[in-house]
Every structure is written in structure tokens, then in C-alpha cells.
C-alpha positions as CSV (number, residue, x, y, z in Angstrom):
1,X,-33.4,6.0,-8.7
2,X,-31.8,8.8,-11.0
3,X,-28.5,8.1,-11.7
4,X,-27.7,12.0,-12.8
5,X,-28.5,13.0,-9.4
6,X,-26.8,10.7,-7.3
7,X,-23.2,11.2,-6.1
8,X,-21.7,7.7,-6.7
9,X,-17.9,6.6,-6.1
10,X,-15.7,6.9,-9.8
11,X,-14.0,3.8,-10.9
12,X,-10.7,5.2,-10.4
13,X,-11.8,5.7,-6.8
14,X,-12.7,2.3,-6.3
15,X,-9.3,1.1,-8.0
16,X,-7.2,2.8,-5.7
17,X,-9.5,1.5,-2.5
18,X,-9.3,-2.0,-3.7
19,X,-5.5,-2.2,-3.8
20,X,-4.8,-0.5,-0.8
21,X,-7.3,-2.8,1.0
22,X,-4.7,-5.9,-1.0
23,X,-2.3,-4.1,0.6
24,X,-3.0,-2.4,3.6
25,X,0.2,-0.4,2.7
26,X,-0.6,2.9,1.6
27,X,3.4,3.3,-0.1
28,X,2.8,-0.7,-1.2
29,X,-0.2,0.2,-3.2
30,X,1.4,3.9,-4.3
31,X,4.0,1.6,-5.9
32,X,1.6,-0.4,-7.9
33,X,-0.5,2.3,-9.0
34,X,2.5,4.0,-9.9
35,X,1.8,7.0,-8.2
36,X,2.4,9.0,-5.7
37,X,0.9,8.8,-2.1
38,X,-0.7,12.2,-1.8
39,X,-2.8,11.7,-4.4
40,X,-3.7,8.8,-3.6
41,X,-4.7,9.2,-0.3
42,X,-7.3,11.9,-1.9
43,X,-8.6,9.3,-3.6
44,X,-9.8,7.1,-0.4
45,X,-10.9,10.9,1.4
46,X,-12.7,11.2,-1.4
47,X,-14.7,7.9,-1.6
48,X,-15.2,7.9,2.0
49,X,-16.7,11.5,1.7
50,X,-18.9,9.9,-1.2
51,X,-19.9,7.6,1.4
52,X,-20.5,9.2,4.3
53,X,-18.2,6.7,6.1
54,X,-14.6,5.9,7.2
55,X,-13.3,2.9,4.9
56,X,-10.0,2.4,6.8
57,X,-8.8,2.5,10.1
58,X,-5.3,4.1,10.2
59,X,-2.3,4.7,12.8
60,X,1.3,5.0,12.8
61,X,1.3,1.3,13.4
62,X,-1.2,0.0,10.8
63,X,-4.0,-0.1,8.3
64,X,-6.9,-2.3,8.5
65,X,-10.8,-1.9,6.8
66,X,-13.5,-1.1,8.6
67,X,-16.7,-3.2,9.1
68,X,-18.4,-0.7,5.7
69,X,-14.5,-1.0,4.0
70,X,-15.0,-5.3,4.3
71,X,-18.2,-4.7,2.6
72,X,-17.2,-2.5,0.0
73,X,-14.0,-4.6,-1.1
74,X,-16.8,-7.4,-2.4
75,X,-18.9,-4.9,-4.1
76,X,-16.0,-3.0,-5.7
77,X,-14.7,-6.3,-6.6
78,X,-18.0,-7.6,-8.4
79,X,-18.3,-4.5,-9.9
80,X,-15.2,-4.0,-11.2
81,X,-14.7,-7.6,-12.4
82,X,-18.2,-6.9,-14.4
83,X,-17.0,-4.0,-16.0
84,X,-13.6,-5.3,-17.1
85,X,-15.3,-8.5,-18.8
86,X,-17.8,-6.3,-20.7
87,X,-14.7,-4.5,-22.2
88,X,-12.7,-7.8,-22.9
89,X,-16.3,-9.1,-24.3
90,X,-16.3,-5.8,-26.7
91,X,-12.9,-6.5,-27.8
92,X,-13.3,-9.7,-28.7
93,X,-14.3,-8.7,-32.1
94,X,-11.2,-6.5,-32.4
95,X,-8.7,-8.7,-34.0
96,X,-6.0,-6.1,-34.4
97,X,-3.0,-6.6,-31.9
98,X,-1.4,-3.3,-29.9
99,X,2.1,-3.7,-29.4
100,X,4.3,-1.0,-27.6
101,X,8.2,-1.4,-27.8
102,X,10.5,0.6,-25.9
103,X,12.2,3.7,-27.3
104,X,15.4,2.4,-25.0
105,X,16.5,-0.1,-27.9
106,X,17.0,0.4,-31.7
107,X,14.6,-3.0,-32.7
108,X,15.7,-2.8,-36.0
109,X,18.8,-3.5,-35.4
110,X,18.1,-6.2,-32.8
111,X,17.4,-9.3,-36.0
112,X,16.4,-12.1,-33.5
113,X,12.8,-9.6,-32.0
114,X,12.7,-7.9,-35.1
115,X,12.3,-10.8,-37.3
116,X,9.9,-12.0,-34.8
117,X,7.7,-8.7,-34.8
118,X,7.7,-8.5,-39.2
119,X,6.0,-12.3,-39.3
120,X,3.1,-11.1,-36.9
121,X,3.0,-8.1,-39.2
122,X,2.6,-10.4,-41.8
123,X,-0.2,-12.6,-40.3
124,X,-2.8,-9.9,-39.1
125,X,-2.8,-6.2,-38.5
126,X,-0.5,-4.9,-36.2
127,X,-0.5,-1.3,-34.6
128,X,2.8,-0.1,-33.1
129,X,3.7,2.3,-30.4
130,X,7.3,3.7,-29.5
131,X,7.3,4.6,-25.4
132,X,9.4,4.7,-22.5
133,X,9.0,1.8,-20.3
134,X,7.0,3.1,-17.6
135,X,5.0,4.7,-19.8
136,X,4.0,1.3,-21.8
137,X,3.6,-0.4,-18.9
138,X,0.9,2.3,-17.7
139,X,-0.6,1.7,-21.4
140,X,-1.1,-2.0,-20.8
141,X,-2.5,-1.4,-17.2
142,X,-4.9,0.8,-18.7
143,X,-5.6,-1.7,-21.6
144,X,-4.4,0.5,-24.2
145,X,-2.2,-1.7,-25.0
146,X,-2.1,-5.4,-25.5
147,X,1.8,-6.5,-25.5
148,X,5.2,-4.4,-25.0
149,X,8.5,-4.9,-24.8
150,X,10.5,-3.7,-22.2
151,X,14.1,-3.2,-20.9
152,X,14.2,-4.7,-17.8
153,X,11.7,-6.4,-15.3
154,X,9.7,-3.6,-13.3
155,X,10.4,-3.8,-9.8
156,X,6.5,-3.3,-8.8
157,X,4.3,-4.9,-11.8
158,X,4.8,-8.7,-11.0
159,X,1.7,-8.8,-9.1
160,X,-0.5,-7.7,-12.5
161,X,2.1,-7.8,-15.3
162,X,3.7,-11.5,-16.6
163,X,7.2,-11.3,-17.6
164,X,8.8,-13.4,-20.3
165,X,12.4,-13.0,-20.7
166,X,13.3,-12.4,-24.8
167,X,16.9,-11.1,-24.8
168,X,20.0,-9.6,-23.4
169,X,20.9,-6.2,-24.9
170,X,24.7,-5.6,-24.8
171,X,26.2,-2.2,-23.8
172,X,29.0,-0.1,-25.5
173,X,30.8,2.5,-23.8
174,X,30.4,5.6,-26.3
175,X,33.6,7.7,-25.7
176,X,35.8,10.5,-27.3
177,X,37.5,8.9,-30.0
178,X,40.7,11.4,-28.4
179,X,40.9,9.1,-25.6
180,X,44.1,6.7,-25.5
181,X,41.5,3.9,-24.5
182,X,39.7,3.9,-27.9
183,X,42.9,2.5,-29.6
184,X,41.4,-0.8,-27.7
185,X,38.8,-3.6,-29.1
186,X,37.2,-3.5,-25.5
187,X,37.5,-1.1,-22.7
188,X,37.0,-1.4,-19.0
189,X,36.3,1.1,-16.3
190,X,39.2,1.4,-14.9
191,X,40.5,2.8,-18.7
192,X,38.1,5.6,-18.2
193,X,38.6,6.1,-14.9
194,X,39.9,9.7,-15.8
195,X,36.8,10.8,-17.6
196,X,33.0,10.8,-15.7
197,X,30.3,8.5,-16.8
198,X,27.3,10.6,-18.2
199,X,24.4,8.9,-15.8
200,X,20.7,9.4,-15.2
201,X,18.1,9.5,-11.9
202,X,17.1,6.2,-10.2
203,X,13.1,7.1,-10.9
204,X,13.9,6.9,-14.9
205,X,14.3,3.1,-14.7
206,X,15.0,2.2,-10.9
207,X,15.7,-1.8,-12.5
208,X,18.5,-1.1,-14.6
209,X,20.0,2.2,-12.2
210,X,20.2,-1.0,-9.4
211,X,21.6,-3.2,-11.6
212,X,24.4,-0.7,-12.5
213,X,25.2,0.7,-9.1
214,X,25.4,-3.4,-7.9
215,X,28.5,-3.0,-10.2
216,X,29.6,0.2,-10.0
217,X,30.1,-0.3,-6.1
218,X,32.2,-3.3,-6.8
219,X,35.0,-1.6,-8.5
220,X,38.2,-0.6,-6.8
221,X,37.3,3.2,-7.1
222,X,34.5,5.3,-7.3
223,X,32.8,6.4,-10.7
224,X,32.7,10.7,-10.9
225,X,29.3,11.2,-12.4
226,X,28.0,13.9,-14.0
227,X,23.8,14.8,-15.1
228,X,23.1,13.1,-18.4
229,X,21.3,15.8,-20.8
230,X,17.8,14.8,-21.9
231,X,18.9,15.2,-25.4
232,X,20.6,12.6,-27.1
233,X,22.3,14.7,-29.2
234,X,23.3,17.4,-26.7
235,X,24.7,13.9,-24.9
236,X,26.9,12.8,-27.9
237,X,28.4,16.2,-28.5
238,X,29.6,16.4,-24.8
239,X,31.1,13.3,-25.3
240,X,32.8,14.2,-28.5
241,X,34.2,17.3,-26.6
242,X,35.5,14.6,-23.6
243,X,33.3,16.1,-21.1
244,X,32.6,12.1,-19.8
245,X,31.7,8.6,-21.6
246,X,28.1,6.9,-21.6
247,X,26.6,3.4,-21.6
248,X,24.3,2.7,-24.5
249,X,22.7,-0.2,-25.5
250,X,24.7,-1.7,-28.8
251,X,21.3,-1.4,-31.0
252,X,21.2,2.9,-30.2
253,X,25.2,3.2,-31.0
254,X,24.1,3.9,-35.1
255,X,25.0,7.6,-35.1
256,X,28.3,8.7,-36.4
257,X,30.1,11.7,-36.0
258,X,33.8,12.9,-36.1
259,X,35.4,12.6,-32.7
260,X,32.9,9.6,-31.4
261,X,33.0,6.2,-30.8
262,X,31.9,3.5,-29.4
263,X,33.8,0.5,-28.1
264,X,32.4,-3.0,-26.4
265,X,33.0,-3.4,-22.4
266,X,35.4,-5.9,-21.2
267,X,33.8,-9.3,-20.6
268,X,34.0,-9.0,-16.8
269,X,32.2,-5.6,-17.5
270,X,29.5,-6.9,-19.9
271,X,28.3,-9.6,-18.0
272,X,27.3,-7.4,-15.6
273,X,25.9,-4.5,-17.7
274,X,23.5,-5.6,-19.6
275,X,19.9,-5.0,-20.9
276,X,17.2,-7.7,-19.7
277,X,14.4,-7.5,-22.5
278,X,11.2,-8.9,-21.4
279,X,7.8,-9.0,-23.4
280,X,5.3,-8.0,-20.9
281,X,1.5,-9.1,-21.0
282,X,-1.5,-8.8,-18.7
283,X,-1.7,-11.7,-16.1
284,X,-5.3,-14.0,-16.8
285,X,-5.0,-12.5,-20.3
286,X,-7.4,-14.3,-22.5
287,X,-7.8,-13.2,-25.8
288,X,-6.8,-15.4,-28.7
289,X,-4.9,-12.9,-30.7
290,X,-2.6,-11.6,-27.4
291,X,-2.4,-15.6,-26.5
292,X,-0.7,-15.9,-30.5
293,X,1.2,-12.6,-30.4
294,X,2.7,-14.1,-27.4
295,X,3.5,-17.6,-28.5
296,X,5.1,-15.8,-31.9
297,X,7.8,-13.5,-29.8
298,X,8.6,-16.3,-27.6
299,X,9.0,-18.7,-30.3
């Protein structure tokens, strides 16, 4: 048999078969591949074209394998389980530990997880990466990474991800320093209720957006919104000219600049609004050096 000349299925093919045959739910297992379903569904068309065959049966009711797709789950399976333990055998011998933190939070200014991060440092060689959330959490799926730290729980990775709670991030209201309410120690909502909260899309970080709004829609009025700018900077600047107020988490609110300020929420606000940091690892994970770098942030 020549490999070169035979048309065989890609892995990434027989990824995307095997959790929609977990699922049976082409959106479910969108969701956990974070992607989209279009693609997706080109991935199966394109492994059943490979095959010559029909892998699932499908109708506005439901999805279920065919006889060849029951089969193929076991050999994907086997296969895929063999490759993955070659790999973790490879990197056995790599001692160096991958961490990604989020670029959300300012670690150095969070003592209790940065303290925790300078001892592994000074144990064994550490490599860094600064990412958003969804994108570390793609880096660990794809094993280029072997820890992160993000804000909040993911609302689809609890079925390959395991979550361990570290912290709670506080967050400041950053306002014009013009305003009447920045005379106060704390401010509440209802003291900017004249002034629109800079806010982002649900699909940046769907956890925390639903967290928010679970608030938001509790209040006694509505909150006027306005597009927050991609940069940061562009963001404070509005804010200095009292276009609107935004949330940030306590360890970001480090730059200063004439007209700005930031002021703490009002208890009733801050339990609420928070930031749930989690260090996130791969579920079965077995190496000796992730098992340590896990047992060190938790300690």
C-alpha cells in the first residue's frame, strides 16, 4: 500500500466527526470546537466524500450514525487516542512548563497569582504567553499550551477543560473625574445613570457579558450603552471627555491621565461584578511537571 497515493481522512476531519457523533448536535459540537457550523459541516462532506459513504443520517428532527459512521467512531477513536499518547510520550522529556495568562488582568499587580507564578519561575523553566481567553483556551486544546489562566469559566470547555477557581478580580468604574460622582469613595449605577457605560459584544467573553447583564437587568432603570473602542487608549480618552464610564478590572486601572479616574463600586454593586479567575488545565492530564505547576497555583 502507498501511503502518497492514497486519499485518507486528515485528523482534523476525524476530530470534528468524533465529537459530533458525542454529540449528535451539529451547533453542540460547533460549540466545543469553537467554531462555526458551516465549516464544520464541510468537514463531515468532506470525510464522507474521502469515504465513499454517508457517516450520518440527518433530518430536521435528528442526527444519528450510520452502520459505516458506528464503525468509524472505534477506529477514529483508537487512532486518535494512539496519536495523542505518542505526543504526550515525546513530551515527556520536555520538562519546560507553558503557561498562558490572560491579557484581561494586570498579574503583576494581582500579589496573591503573581507570587505564586515567580516560585515556579524559580523551580524550573517557565515560558509565558499573554492571550485573550478564547484564544488560550484554543492553545491548550491544541496542546500548545500546558496551563492558563483565565477570566471566567468558559461556558462550553467543561467537557475537555478542568477548572480550578484561583481568585476574584474586583471592578472599578473608570469615569471622568468632571463628574459630581467622583467626589465619592464608591459609586453606584444609579450615580452614573446620566452618563452610558462603554460595553462590548456578547461573543468577546459570553461568561462575563451574562454575568453583567444578570445585573444590569436588575436595576431600576435601563443602562444607555454605547460600542466600546478596541483601543484602550482611544477608550480612556472618551472617557476623559465624558462621553460614558467603563468597568475594568482593579489590576488594568494603572494608567493615569488628567481628567480620569477610577473609583470602587458600591458593595451591592461589586458583589455582583466581579472577575472569576480560574487556572485551566487539560482533563486526564498526566504529566509530572503540569501535575506540579498545578498543585503550586493552587497552593
Amino acid at each position: 500500500m502507498s501511503i502518497t497515493n492514497s486519499k485518507l481522512p486528515s485528523i482534523k476531519q476525524l476530530q470534528c466527526f468524533l465529537i459530533v457523533a458525542q454529540e449528535l448536535n451539529f451547533r453542540k459540537a460547533a460549540e466545543r470546537l469553537r467554531m462555526t457550523q458551516p465549516p464544520l459541516t464541510r468537514q463531515i462532506q468532506s470525510l464522507e466524500e474521502t469515504l465513499g459513504c454517508a457517516l450520518f443520517i440527518r433530518n430536521t428532527h435528528e442526527v444519528r450514525l450510520t452502520p459505516v459512521g458506528i464503525q468509524l467512531v472505534e477506529k477514529a477513536t483508537h487512532l486518535l487516542g494512539e496519536l495523542e499518547q505518542f505526543v504526550v510520550d515525546v513530551n515527556k522529556e520536555n520538562t519546560h512548563l507553558r503557561i498562558g495568562l490572560t491579557r484581561t488582568l494586570n498579574f503583576d499587580d494581582i500579589p496573591q497569582i503573581a507570587n505564586k507564578i515567580q516560585i515556579l519561575i524559580n523551580n524550573q523553566e517557565l515560558e509565558i504567553q499573554n492571550q485573550t481567553s478564547s484564544q488560550l483556551l484554543q492553545s491548550l486544546s491544541k496542546g500548545q499550551m500546558d496551563l492558563v489562566i483565565t477570566g471566567e469559566k468558559s461556558l462550553h470547555g467543561e467537557q475537555d477543560f478542568k477548572f480550578d477557581w484561583l481568585y476574584k478580580e474586583p471592578l472599578f468604574v473608570a469615569m471622568p473625574s468632571a463628574h459630581p460622582a467622583s467626589l465619592q469613595e464608591k459609586v453606584s449605577f444609579t450615580d452614573l445613570a446620566d452618563l452610558p457605560l462603554f460595553w462590548f459584544p456578547r461573543n468577546a467573553n459570553p461568561a462575563f457579558y451574562d454575568k453583567c447583564e444578570k445585573y444590569f437587568q436588575q436595576l431600576p432603570f435601563a443602562i444607555r450603552k454605547v460600542k466600546e473602542p478596541d483601543d484602550s487608549l482611544v477608550l480612556l480618552s472618551s472617557i476623559v471627555k465624558s462621553k460614558g464610564f467603563a468597568l475594568m478590572p482593579r489590576s488594568m486601572c494603572t494608567f493615569n491621565q488628567q481628567g480620569l479616574c477610577y473609583r470602587a463600586l458600591t458593595s451591592e454593586a461589586a458583589d455582583a461584578l466581579n472577575i472569576d479567575v480560574y487556572l485551566v488545565s487539560r482533563k486526564n492530564e498526566e504529566r509530572d511537571q503540569v501535575k506540579q505547576g498545578v498543585e503550586s497555583l493552587m497552593a
